[in-house]
N, C-alpha and C positions, 0 to 999 in steps of 0.2 A: 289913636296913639299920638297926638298931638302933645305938642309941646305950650307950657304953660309953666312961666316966671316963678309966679306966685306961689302954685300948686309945689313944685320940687323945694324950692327956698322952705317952706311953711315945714314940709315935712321930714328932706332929705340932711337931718342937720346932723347926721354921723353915716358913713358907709362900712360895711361889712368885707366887702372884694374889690379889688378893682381888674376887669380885667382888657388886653388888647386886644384886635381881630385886625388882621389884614382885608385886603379889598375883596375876599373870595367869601370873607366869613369865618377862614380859617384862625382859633387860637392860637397867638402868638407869647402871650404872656397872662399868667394869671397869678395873683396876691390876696388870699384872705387874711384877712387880721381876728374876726370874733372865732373864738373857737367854739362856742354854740352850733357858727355857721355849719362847722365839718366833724364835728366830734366824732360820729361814726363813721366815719373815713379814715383810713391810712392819709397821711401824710403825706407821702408819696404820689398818693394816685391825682392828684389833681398835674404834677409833671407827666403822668402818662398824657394826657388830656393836649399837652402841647403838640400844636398841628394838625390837630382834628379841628373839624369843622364843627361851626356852633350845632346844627343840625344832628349832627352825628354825637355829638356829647351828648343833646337834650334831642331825643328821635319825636317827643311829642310836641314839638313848634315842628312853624311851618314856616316856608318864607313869606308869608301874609301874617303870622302873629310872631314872628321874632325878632324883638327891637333892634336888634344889631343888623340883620338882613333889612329893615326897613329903613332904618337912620344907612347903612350905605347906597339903598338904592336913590334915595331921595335926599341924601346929601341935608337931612335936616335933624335937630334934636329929638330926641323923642325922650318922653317922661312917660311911665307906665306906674300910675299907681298899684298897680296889684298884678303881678304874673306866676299865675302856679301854671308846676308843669313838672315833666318827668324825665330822670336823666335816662342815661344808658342800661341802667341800673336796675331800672322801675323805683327809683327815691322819689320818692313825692315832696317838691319846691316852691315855697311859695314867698316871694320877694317885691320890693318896689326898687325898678329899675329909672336910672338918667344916661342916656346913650348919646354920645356926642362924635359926630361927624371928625374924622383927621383927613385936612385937605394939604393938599404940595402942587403947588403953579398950579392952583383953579382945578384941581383934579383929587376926587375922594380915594384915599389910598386904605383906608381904612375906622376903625372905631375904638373909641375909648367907652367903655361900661362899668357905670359905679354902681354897687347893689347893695340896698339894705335884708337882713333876712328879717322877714314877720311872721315864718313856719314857727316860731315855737309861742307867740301871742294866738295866735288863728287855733294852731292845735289846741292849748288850751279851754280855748270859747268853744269850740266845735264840743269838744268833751262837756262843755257845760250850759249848750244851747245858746252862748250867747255873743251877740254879732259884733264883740268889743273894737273893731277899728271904726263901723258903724253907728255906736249904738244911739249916739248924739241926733243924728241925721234920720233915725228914723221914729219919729212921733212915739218917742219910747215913755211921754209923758201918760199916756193911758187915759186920756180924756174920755174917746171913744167906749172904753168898756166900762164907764162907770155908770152904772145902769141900776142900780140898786137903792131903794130909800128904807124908811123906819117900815114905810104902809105895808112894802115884800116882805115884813116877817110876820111870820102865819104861826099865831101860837093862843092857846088858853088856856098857858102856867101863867098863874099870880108871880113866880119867882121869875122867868123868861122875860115877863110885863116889867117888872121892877127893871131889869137890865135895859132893857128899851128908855124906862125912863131915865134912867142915870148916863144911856148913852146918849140922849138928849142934853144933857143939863153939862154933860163934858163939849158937847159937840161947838162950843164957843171959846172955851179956853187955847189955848196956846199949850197947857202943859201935854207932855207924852202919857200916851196910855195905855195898855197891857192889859190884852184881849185873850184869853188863854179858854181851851176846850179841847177834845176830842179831835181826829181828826172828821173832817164831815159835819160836823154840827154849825158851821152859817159864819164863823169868823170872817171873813170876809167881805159878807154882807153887812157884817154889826159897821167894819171898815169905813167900806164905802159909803154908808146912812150916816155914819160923823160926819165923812168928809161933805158930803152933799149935805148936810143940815146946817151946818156952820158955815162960818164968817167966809171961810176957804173955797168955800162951793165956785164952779167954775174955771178955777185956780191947778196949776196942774197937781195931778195924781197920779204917784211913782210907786209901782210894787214892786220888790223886789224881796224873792223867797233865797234867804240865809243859807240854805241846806245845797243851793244850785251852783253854788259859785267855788272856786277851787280856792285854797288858804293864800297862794301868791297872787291871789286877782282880786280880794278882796279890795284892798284898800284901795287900788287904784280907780277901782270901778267908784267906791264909795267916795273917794274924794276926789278924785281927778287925777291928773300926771302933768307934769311939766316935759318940754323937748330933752331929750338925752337924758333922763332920769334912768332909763333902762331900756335896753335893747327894744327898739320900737315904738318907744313911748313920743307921743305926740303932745303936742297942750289941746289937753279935752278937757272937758266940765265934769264931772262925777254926778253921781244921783243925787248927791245935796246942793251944787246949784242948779241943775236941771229942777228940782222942787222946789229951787224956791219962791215963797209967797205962798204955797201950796202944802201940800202933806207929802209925806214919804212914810211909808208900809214895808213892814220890812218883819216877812214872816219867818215863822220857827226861826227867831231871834238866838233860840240855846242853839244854833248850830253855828253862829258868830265863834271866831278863834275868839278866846280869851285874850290875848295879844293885841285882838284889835281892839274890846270892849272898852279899854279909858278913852280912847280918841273920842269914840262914840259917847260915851259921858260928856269929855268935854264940850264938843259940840253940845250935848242937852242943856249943860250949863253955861255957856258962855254965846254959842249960836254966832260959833266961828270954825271954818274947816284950815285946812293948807292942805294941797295938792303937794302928791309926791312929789322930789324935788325943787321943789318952791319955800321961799324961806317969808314970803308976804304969805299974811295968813285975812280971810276973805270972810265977809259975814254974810251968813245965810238967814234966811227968817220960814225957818220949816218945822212944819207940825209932826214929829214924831210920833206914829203908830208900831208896836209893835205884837208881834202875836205868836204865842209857842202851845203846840198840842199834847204839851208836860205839866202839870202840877207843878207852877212855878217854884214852891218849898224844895219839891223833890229836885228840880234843875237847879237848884244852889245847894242843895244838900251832895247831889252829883257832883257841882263844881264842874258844872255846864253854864251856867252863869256868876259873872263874878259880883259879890256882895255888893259894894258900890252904886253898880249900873242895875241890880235888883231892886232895890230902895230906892234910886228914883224912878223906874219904869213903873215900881209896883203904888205909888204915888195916888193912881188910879187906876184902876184894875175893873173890871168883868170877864166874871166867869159865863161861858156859855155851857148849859145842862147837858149832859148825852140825851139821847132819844128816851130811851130806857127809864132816864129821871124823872120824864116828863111823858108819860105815857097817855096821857090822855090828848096830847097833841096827834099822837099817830092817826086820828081819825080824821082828825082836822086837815092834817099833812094830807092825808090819803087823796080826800075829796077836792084837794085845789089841785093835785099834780093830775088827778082826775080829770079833770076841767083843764088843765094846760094840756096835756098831752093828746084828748081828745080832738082837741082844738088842730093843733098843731100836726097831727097823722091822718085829722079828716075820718075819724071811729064817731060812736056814740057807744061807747062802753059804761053800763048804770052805774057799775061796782062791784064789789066782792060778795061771793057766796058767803053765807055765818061762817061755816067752815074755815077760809079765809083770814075773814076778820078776827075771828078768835086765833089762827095762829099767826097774823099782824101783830096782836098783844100779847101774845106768849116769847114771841122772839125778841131775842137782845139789840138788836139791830147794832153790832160795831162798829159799821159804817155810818151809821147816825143817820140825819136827813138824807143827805147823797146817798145812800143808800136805797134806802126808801124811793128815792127818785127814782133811780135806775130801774129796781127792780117792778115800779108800777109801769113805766118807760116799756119796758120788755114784756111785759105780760101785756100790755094793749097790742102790740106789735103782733104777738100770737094768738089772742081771743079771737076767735069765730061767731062768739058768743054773744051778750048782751050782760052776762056776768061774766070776772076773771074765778074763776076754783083751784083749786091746791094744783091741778093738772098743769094750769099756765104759769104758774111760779117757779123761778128757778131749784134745778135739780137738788142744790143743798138743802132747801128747807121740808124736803119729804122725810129726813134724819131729823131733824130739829121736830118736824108734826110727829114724829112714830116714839121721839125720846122724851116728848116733855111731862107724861106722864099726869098731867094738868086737866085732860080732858075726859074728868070722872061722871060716876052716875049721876052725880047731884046737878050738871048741867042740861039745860034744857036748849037745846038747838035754838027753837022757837021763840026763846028768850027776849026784851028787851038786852039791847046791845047795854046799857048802862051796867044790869043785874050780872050778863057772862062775864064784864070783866072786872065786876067786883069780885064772883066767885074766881076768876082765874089768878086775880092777883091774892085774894085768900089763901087759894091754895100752892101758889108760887112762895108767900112767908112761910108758911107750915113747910113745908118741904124744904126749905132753907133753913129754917130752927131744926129742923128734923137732923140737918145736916154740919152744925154746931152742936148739937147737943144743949140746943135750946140759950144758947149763948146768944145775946141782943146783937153785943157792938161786933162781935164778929159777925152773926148775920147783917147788921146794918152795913157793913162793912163790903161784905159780899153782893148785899143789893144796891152797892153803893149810892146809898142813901143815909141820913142824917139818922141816930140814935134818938133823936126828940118824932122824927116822922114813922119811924118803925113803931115806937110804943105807941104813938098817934093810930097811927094804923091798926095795932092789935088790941087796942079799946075798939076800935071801929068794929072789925071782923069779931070781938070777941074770941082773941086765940089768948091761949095760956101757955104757958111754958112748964 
């Protein structure tokens, strides 16, 4: 509890209370000014409180953690950046205190204590995971987890390929890009493989998911704050100069208040912020990523995104596939998580029964990849075996084998895995025409796949309408 100049000056630049204590500890006088501080309070009750001991106000300090008991026994300042604690009440407090000794002829007679409140900053973070008085201080640039390049995507769509290359060929520019999929499908890997293949590489990299943060903490967090801008606010950096020279990631972008979306343009354009409160406005040089798990059309159609800041994110754009669009990667997927998770749980599991594999391709998988993971994840976890079978897969997908209705006479167990899941995707279009009424685009639509790939497809199979 040590006292420090610097520390109280830098932060203590408005107080909330001020209150007196005689030399026993006992409240003599007290004065709040924010009404924040007390709002669920009478009015009144803080004059009950006169002549009670600090102790007896707040039961959960002790005389080893109550600045006022410590600043009279030791006759010296104390600055407490951070003191929660609980009154008589059971109210949960949490404030930064400066305690200063009151001496008469060389003898402490008592204490003067000035309080800032930061319970309604804290609470807010708390509710939204995030350590805002912190969040400077703690290597929130994300160097550590960037772990991912082009080589960790595992895939053998030509159309997946294409996005690989074009996220190569963006991963040198400066301009923003807008990364949209599923949720599950690898967006963040596509991320981090820019950030790491480009000029930026090394350079910090800041994620920040849109959806996490509360509407009044938005901007602050995103561009900083200045002293006294607002109850608690301090001068911090925001996540645009924390990146800068670097990237900034800023997913499910449609959950941005619209309110905030022109700043956020401006900065695209201009590659200038200003911290709340601050009237100097500060140039950053950050590579804007962003990413939403919406049909970027349908999030400006919603008027989840505002037109402006759509048309320049969508500037450059990759789509990542669902699982389901790309089915022939499921095999591929299968065989590396295969091979990682073996690795990693210390198994030698071969792989799936046919049984299995065939209803691997029959399922939608709505969790995409992550999905997939988990579910192979958990089935090594309970194999006994040396194969995983319909037994070790989780409990939903025994509905999904018993409903799909896909696993006719014409299939042959024994099969080339190639030929079963040509007949099952065969027979997954017939059963979806079946279910149109022989209608393409609305079948395509439903297989959500392309009207040019659906009639591709039924020259292939040979189906007719």
């Amino acid at each position: 509890m040590s006292f420090n100049r610097n520390d109280w000056l830098d932060e203590m630049e408005h107080i909330d209370c001020v209150a007196i204590y005689d030399g026993s500890g006992r409240l003599v006088y007290s004065l709040r000014y924010n009404s924040q501080f007390n709002e669920k309070v009478d009015k009144d009750e803080y004059e009950k409180n006169i002549n009670k001991n600090v102790l007896e106000v707040c039961p959960s300090l002790t005389s080893e953690t109550s600045s006022v008991i410590s600043c009279i026994r030791t006759g010296e300042p104390v600055y407490l950046k951070r003191q929660e604690y609980y009154d008589y009440k059971g109210r949960n407090l949490t404030t930064q205190n400066i305690t200063f000794p009151i001496v008469k002829y060389g003898k402490i007679i008592g204490a003067v204590e000035l309080t800032k409140d930061i319970k309604v900053i804290n609470d807010l973070a708390k509710d939204n995971n995030f350590d805002y008085m912190n969040f400077e201080d703690k290597n929130y640039k994300g160097s550590k987890s960037l772990k991912y390049r082009f080589d960790d995507i595992i895939t053998n769509n030509d159309e997946m390929k294409d996005c690989i290359k074009r996220a190569k060929l963006l991963s040198n520019t400066n301009s923003p890009v807008l990364i949209y999929g599923e949720t599950g499908t690898g967006k963040e890997l596509f991320v981090q493989s820019i950030h790491n293949y480009g000029k930026r590489c090394g350079k910090p990299f800041i994620v920040q998911n849109c959806a996490a943060l509360p509407d009044n903490l938005f901007e602050s967090i995103l561009f900083g704050t200045t002293k006294g801008s607002f109850t608690g606010a301090t001068d911090k950096k925001g996540l645009f100069e924390l990146a800068d020279g670097g990237t900034l990631f800023l997913d499910e972008i449609n959950s941005m208040p619209l309110s905030l979306q022109p700043k956020l343009l401006r900065v695209l354009q201009d590659g200038v912020i200003r911290r709340i409160g601050d009237a100097e406005e500060i140039k950053v040089d950050v590579r804007v990523i962003a990413a939403m798990n919406a049909d970027p059309l349908k999030a400006l159609e919603d008027k989840l995104i505002r037109e402006d800041l759509f048309y320049r994110l969508n500037v450059n754009s990759i789509k990542i596939l669902s699982l389901r669009e790309r089915r022939s990667d499921i095999t591929v997927l299968t065989e590396y998580f295969f091979k990682k998770y073996n690795c990693l749980l210390a198994k030698d599991i071969k792989g799936l029964s046919s049984e299995a594999k065939i209803l691997f391709q029959t399922y939608n998988w709505p969790g995409n990849v992550r999905e997939l993971e988990h579910v192979i994840e958990g089935s090594i976890n309970i194999c006994e075996d040396k194969i995983i079978d319909i037994g070790q897969l989780p409990a939903y997908f025994f509905t999904v084998f018993e409903n799909s209705n896909l696993i006719n006479d014409d299939i042959d167990i024994d099969d080339s895995l190639t030929n079963l899941l040509n007949i099952i995707e065969r027979n997954i279009i017939i059963k979806s025409l079946k279910n149109t009424n022989g209608n393409v685009t609305k079948t395509s639509r439903d297989l959500k796949i392309s009207r040019q790939s659906l009639q591709y497809k039924m020259q292939k199979f040979k189906i007719k309408t």
